[in-house]
C-alpha positions in Angstrom: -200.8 -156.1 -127.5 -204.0 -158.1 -127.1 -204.3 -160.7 -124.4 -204.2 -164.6 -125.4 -205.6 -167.2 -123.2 -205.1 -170.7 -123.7 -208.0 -172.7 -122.0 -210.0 -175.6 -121.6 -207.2 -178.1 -122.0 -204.4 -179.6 -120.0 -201.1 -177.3 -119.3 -197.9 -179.6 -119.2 -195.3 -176.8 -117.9 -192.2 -177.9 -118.8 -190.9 -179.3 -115.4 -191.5 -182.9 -115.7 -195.0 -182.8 -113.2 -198.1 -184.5 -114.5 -200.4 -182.2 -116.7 -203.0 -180.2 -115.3 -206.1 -178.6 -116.2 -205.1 -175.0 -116.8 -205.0 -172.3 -118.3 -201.9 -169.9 -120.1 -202.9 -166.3 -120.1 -200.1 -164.7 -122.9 -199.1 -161.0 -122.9 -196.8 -158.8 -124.7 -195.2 -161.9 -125.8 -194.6 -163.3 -121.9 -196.8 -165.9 -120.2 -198.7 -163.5 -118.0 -200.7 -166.3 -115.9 -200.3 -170.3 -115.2 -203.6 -171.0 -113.5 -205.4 -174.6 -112.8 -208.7 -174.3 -114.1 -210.7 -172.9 -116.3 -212.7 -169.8 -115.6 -216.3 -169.0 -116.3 -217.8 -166.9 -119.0 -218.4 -164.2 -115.8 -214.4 -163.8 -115.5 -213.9 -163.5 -119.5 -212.3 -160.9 -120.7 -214.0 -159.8 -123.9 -210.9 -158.2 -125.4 -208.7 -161.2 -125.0 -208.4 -164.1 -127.6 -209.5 -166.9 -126.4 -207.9 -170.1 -127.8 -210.3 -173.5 -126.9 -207.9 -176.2 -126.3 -210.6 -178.9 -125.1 -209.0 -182.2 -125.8 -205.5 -180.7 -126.3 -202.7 -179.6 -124.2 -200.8 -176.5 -124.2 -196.7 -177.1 -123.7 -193.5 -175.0 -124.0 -191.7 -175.3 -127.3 -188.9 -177.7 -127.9 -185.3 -176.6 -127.7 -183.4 -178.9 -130.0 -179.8 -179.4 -128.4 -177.8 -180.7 -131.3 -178.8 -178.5 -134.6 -177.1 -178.7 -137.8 -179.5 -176.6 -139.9 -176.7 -176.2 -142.7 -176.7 -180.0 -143.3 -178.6 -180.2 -146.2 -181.1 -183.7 -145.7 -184.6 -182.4 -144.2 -187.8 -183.5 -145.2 -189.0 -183.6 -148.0 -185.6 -182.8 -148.9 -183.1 -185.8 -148.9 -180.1 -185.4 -150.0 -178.3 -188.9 -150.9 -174.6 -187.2 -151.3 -174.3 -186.4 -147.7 -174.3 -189.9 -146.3 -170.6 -190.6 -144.6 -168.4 -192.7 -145.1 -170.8 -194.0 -148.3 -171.2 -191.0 -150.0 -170.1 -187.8 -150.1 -170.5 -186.6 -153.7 -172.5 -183.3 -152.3 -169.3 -181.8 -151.5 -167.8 -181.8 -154.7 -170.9 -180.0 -156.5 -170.1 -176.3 -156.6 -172.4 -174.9 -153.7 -172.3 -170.9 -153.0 -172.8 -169.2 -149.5 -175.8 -167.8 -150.7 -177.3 -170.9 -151.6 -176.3 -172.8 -148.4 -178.1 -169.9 -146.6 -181.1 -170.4 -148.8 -181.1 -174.3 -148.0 -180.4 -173.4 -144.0 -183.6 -170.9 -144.1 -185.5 -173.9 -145.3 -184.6 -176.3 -143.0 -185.0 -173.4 -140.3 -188.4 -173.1 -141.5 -188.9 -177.2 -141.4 -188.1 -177.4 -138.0 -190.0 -174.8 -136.7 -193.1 -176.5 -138.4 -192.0 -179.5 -136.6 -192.8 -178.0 -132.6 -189.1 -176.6 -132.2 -188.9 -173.2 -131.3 -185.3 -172.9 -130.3 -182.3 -174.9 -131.8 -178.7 -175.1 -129.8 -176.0 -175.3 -132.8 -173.3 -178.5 -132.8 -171.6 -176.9 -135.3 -172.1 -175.5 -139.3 -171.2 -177.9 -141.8 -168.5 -175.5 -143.6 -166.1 -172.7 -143.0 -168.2 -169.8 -143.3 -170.1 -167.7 -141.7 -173.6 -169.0 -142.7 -175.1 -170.0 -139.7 -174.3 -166.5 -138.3 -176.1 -164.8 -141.4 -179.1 -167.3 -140.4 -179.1 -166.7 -136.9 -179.3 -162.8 -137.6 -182.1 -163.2 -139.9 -184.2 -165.7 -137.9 -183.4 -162.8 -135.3 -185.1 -159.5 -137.3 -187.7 -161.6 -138.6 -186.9 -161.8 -142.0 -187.3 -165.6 -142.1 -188.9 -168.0 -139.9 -187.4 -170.3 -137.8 -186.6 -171.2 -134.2 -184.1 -169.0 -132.3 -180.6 -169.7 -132.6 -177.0 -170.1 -131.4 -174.7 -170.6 -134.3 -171.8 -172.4 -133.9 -169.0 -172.5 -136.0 -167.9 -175.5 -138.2 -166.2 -178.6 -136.5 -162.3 -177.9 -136.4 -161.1 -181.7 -136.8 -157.0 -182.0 -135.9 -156.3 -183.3 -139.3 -153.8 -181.6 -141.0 -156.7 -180.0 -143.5 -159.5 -178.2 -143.1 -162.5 -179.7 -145.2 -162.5 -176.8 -147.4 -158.5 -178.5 -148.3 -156.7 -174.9 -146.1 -153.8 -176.6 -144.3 -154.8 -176.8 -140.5 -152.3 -175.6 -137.8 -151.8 -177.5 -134.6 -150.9 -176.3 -131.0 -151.8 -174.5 -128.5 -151.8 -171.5 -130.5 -153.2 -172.8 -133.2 -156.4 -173.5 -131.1 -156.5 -170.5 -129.7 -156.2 -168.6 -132.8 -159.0 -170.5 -134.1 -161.3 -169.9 -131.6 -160.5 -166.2 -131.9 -161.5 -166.7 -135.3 -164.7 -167.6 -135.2 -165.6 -165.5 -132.1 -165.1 -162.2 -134.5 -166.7 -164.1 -137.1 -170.2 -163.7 -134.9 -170.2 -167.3 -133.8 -171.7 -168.0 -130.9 -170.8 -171.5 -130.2 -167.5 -173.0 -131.6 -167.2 -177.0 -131.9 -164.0 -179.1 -131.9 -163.8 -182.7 -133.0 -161.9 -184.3 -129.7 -162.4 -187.5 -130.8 -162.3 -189.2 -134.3 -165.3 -191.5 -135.0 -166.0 -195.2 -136.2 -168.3 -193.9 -138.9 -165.2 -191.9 -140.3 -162.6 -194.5 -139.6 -162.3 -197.5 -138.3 -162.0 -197.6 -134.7 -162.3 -193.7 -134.6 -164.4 -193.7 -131.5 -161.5 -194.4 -129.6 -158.8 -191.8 -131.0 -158.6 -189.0 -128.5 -157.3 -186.4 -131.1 -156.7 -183.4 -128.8 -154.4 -182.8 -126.2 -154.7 -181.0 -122.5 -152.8 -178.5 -123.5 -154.8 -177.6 -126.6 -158.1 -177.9 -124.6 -157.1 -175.7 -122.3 -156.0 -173.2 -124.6 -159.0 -173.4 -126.4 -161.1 -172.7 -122.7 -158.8 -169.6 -122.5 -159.4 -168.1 -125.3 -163.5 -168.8 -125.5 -164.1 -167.3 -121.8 -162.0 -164.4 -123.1 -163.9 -163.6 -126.4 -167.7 -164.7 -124.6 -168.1 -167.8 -126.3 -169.1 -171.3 -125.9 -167.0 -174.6 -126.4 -169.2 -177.7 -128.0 -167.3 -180.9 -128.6 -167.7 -184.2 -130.4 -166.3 -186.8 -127.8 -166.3 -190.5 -128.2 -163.8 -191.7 -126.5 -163.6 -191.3 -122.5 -160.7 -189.1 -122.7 -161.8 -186.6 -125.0 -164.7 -186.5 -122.6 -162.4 -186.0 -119.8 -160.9 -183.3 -121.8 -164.3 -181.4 -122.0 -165.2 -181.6 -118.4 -162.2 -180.6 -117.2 -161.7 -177.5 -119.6 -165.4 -176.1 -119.5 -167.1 -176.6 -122.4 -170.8 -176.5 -122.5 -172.2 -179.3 -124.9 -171.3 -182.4 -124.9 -171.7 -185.0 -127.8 -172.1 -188.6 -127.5 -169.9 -189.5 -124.6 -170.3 -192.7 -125.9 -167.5 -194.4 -124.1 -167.0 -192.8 -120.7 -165.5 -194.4 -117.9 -166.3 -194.2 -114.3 -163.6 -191.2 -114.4 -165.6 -189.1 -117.1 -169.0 -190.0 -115.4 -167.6 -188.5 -112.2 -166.0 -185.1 -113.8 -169.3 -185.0 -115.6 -171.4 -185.1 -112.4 -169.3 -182.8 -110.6 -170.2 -180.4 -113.1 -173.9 -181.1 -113.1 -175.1 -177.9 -111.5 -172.5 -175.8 -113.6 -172.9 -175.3 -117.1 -172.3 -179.0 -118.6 -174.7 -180.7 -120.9 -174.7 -183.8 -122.6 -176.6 -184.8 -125.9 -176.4 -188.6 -127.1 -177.6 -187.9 -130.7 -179.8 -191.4 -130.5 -181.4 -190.3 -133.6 -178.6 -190.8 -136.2 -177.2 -193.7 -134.2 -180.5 -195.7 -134.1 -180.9 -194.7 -138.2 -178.1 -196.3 -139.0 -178.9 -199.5 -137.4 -182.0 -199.7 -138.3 -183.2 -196.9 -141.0 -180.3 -196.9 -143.8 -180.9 -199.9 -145.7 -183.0 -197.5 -148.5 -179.0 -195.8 -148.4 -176.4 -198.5 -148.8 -176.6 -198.6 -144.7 -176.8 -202.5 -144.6 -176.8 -204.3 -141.5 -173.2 -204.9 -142.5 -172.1 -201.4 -143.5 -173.7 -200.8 -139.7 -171.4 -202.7 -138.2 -168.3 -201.7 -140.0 -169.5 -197.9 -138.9 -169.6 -199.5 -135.1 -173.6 -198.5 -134.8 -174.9 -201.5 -133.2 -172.1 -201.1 -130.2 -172.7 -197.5 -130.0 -176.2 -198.0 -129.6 -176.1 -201.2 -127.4 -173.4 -198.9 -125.4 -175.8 -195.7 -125.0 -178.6 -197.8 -123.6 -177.1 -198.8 -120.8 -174.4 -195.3 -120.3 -177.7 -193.0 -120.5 -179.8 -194.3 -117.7 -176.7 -194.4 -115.4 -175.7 -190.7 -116.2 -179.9 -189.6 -115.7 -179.3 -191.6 -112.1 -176.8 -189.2 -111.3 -178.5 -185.9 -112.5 -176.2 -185.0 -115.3 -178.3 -183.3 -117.5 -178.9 -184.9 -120.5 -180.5 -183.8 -123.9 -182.3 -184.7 -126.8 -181.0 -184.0 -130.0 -180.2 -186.6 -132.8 -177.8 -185.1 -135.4 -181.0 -184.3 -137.9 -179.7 -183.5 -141.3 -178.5 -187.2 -142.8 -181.0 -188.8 -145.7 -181.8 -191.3 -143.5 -182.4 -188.8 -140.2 -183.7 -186.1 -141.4 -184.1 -182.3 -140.2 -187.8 -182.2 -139.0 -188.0 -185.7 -137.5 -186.3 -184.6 -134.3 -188.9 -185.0 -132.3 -188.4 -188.6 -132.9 -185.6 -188.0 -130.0 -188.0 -188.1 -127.8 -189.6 -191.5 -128.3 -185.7 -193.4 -128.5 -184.9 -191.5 -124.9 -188.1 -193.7 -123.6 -187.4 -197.0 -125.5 -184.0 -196.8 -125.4 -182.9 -194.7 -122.4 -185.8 -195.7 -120.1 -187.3 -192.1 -119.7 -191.0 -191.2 -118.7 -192.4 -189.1 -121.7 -192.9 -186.0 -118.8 -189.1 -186.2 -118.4 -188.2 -186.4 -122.3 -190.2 -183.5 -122.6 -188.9 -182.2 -120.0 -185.6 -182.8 -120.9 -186.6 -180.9 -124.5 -187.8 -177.9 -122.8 -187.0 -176.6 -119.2 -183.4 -178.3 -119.6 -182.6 -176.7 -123.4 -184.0 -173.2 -121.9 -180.9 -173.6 -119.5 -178.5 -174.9 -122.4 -179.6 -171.7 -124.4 -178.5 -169.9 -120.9 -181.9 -168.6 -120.9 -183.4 -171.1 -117.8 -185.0 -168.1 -115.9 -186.9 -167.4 -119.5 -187.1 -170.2 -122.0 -188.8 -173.6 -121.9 -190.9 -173.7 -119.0 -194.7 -172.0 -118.6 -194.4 -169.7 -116.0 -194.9 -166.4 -115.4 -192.5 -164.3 -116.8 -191.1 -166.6 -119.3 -191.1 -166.1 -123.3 -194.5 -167.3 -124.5 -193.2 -170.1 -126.8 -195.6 -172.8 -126.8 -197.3 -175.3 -128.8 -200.9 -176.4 -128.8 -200.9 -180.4 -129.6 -204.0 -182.7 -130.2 -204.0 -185.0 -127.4 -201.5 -185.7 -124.2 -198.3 -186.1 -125.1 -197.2 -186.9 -121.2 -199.3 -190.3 -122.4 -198.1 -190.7 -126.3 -194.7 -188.9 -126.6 -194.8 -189.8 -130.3 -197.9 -187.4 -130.8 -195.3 -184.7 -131.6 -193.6 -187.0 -134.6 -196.8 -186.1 -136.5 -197.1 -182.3 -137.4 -201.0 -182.3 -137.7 -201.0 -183.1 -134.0 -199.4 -179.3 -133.7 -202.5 -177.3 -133.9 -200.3 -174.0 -132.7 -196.8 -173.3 -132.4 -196.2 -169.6 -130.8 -193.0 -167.9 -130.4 -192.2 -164.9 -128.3 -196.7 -164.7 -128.5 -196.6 -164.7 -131.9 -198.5 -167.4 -134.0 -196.5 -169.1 -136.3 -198.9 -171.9 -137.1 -202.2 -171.8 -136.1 -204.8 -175.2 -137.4 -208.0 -173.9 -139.0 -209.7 -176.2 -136.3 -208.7 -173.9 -133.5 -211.1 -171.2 -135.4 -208.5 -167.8 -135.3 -208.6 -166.3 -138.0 -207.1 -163.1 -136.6 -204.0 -165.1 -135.5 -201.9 -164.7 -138.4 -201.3 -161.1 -137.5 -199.8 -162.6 -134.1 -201.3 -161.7 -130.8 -200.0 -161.0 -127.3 
């Protein structure tokens, strides 16, 4: 396939180190060449297409860590019945799997036009096996979107499933379930371990699986070859997931010194953590437009959760546990396609540089995805997904909020967007 070289702008790799004044040579959909420098019109290659990013830099795509692409708010495309605990008329309008696929290839599409190139499930928002169906799809090309692990839907321990199937518990139970979704196609399967304030009051705290279960549930995931995500509030559920190796990590919003300790000895392992900001900070101070007063926040326990998170985040990037953005996209009032929004809160709120936001968003979701040695960093060797953006974004991490700022978004070499201004026509049959 035909050469692509990115030059004239800065190259921000992906590893959290200052931009540079580079160039990214693509090839048979695989970053060839990382080189400072530009080279002169004696070294061109007259085959290759040449992409002038003067003024621009050239980046890895973003990995979003904590996808729901079956919710059904993205932009453009709000959706006022899915808005816990106020309302939650969506579920009780008939709604087939063929048209929650239709509405999860749309948002697919959304957030690929929004710079994300790779999206780590937190779970599908019904019993099903949807997000598997869009995964595949994504995967042959027959839709665009970013690549994806699908994960199954959260298993609460209520004694009902949301679809209203009496839920089992135990042990066994668990381990039956993860079977489940395993031969189902699932990649990822997520489990509720704690209960939350927005669902009932003083949720957070309620630690809703046992040792036992947890451990069952690690069993029986290593044995089928797949991966355990978790909602965990409370320290003990997020005890219960550093102990019992799952991967992802929600919220942690209340861990001790304990859980900070299990969740730095696993640093280096295969432990990540994702705060979800996004939706937190919405609610405090977005959802007034959706019956999210400054009251209704507090009942929900947002303000604590967020006042909590500012000061547990910065302590857990202190001790190197690896720490992600994604902001449970998918609510009307935090919708699918503002994730890169995540970005921004992790330096206001968390205290990050923008070059280690972005680097959390790239070289540390490439090793979420278990793909570190391929995805989300500009090196030889790696996949060539990569955005072209107007500007720095090491100096104004909010340039990637605004899509017309994304004057290219590659995947695997291929152009998926590519701005009039950057003057390819020929891109739209994809290059290197």
């Amino acid at each position: 396939m035909r050469r692509t070289v990115f030059t004239g702008g800065l190259v921000f790799d992906g590893t959290g180190t200052e931009p540079f004044p580079g160039e990214v040579v693509v090839e048979d959909g695989r970053i060839a060449q990382v080189t400072p420098g530009w080279s002169d019109d004696t070294d061109r290659d007259e085959t290759a297409l040449r992409v002038d990013c003067t003024g621009r830099t050239v980046m890895p795509g973003l990995i979003e860590a904590h996808s729901h692409l079956t919710f059904p708010s993205a932009v453009g495309h709000l959706e006022p019945g899915f808005n816990p605990p106020l309302d939650v008329s969506f579920f009780h309008r008939p709604f087939s799997a063929p048209a929650h696929l239709e509405m999860a290839e749309r948002n697919a599409r959304i957030l690929l036009d929004a710079g994300f190139t790779t999206a780590y499930s937190a779970g599908s928002l019904t019993p099903g096996a949807v997000e598997v169906r869009l995964r595949d799809r994504i995967r042959s090309g027959a839709v665009p979107g970013p690549r994806l692990r699908a994960a199954s839907f959260e298993r609460d321990s209520s004694p009902f499933r949301s679809d209203g199937i009496p839920l089992a518990l135990g042990p066994q139970s668990v381990q039956a379930f993860v079977a489940e979704q395993a031969s189902l196609g699932f990649d990822n399967v997520k489990f509720l371990l704690s209960n939350d304030d927005v669902f009932t009051p003083g949720g957070s705290q309620q630690t809703q699986y046992s040792e036992e279960e947890a451990q069952a549930a690690s069993r029986q995931a290593r044995e089928d070859g797949v991966w355990l995500n978790c909602h965990a509030q409370s320290a003990e559920a997020v005890k219960l997931a550093a102990r019992n190796g799952f991967r992802a990590v929600y919220h942690c919003t209340y861990a001790d010194e304990e859980a900070l300790d299990l969740l730095e000895a696993r640093k280096d392992d295969d432990l990540f953590v994702a705060p979800a900001v996004g939706i937190v900070y919405a609610n405090v101070h977005e959802g007034e437009e959706f019956g999210i007063t400054a009251e209704v926040a507090e009942s929900m326990g947002q303000p604590q959760c967020l006042e909590t998170m500012a000061e547990l985040y910065p302590e857990m990037r202190r001790r190197g546990i690896p720490v992600l953005p994604g902001g449970d996209y998918g609510f009307p009032n935090n919708p699918i396609g503002r994730n890169a929004r995540d970005l921004d809160l992790f330096v206001r709120v968390f205290g990050y540089t923008p070059a280690a936001a972005l680097s959390a968003a790239t070289m540390l979701g490439g090793r979420l995805m278990g793909m570190g040695d391929e995805l989300g960093l500009l090196a030889p060797g790696y996949l060539a997904d990569l955005l072209v953006v107007r500007g720095n974004p090491v100096e104004d991490v909010t340039l990637l909020e605004d899509r017309a700022n994304l004057l290219a978004i590659v995947q695997e070499g291929r152009f998926h967007k590519a701005d009039a201004v950057l003057g390819l026509a020929e891109a739209g049959a994809g290059t290197g």
